[in-house]
N, C-alpha and C positions, 0 to 999 in steps of 0.2 A: 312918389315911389321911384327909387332908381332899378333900371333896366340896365340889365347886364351890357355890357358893348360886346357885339356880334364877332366871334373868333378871336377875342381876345383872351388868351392862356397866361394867366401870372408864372406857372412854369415854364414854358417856353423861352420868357425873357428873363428868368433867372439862367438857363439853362447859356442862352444866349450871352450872357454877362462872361460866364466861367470860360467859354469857348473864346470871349474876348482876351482873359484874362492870359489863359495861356498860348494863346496865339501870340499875343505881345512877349511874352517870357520866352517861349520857341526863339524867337529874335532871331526870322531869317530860316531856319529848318523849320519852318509850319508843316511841312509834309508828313514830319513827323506827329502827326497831331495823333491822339489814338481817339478815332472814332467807337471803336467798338469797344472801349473801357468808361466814355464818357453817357454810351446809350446805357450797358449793362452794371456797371459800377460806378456811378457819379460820385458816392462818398469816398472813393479810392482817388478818383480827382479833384475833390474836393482839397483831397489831403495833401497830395501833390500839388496842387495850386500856394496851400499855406506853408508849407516847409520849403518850397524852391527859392527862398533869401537864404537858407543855410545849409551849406556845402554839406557839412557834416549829417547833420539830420535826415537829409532830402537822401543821402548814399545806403545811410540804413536802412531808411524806408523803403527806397527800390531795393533793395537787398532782401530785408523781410519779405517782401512781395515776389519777389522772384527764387526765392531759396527757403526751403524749409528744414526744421526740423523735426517737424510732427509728423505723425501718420497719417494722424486722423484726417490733415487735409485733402482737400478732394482737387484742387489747384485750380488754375484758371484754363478754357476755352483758350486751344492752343493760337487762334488769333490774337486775343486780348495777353494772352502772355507773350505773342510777339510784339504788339506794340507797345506793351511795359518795358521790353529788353531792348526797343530800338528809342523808346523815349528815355532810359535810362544811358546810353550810348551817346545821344545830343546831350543831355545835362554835363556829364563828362566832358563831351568837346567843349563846351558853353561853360564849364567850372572844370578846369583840368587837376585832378588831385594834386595835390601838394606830396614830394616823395618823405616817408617819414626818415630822420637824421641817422638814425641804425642801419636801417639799408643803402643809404647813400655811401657810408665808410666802409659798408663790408665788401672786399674781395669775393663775387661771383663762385672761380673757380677755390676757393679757400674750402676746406671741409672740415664742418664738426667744428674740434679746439684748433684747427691750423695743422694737422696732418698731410698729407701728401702723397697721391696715387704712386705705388713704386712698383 
């Protein structure tokens, strides 16, 4: 008959794997780690661990997460939405957006169809 091994939690070292995972992807801002997102929302790091190979996906998703448009939301423990908004900030420095080609041409001070303050 097998007997359990004494304080050993199969969650723990899942839990331990993910804290790996993005400690490696941090690369260098580990400070930014969000503690209180991986205790109380592991599936929201989860996700974040699978979408950070793509720039694109991973900005919606901190976007989603940090911006709504529903009511009904009740939004995150203003902790955990600070450390969504300060790991979404490292991802940034760590994948700097690319500027899209329309706003690279446009003139700033330009207005509307090309009118001009008189």
């Amino acid at each position: 008959m097998d007997t359990p091994i004494s304080g050993f939690r199969p969650q723990a070292d899942e839990t331990f794997f993910k804290d790996a995972q993005l400690f490696a992807l941090l690369k260098g801002h580990e400070h930014a780690y969000p503690k209180q997102l991986a205790t109380h929302y592991p599936q929201i790091l989860e996700r974040i661990i699978a979408v950070w190979s793509s720039p694109e996906t991973a900005r919606t998703y901190f976007q989603s997460l940090l911006m709504t448009d529903r009511n009904t939301r009740q939004g995150f423990p203003q902790q955990v939405y600070t450390e969504l908004l300060a790991l979404s900030l490292v991802y940034d420095r760590l994948f700097p957006p690319k500027p899209k080609p329309e706003a690279a041409r446009r003139d700033p001070w330009e207005l509307g169809g090309g009118g001009r303050i008189r």
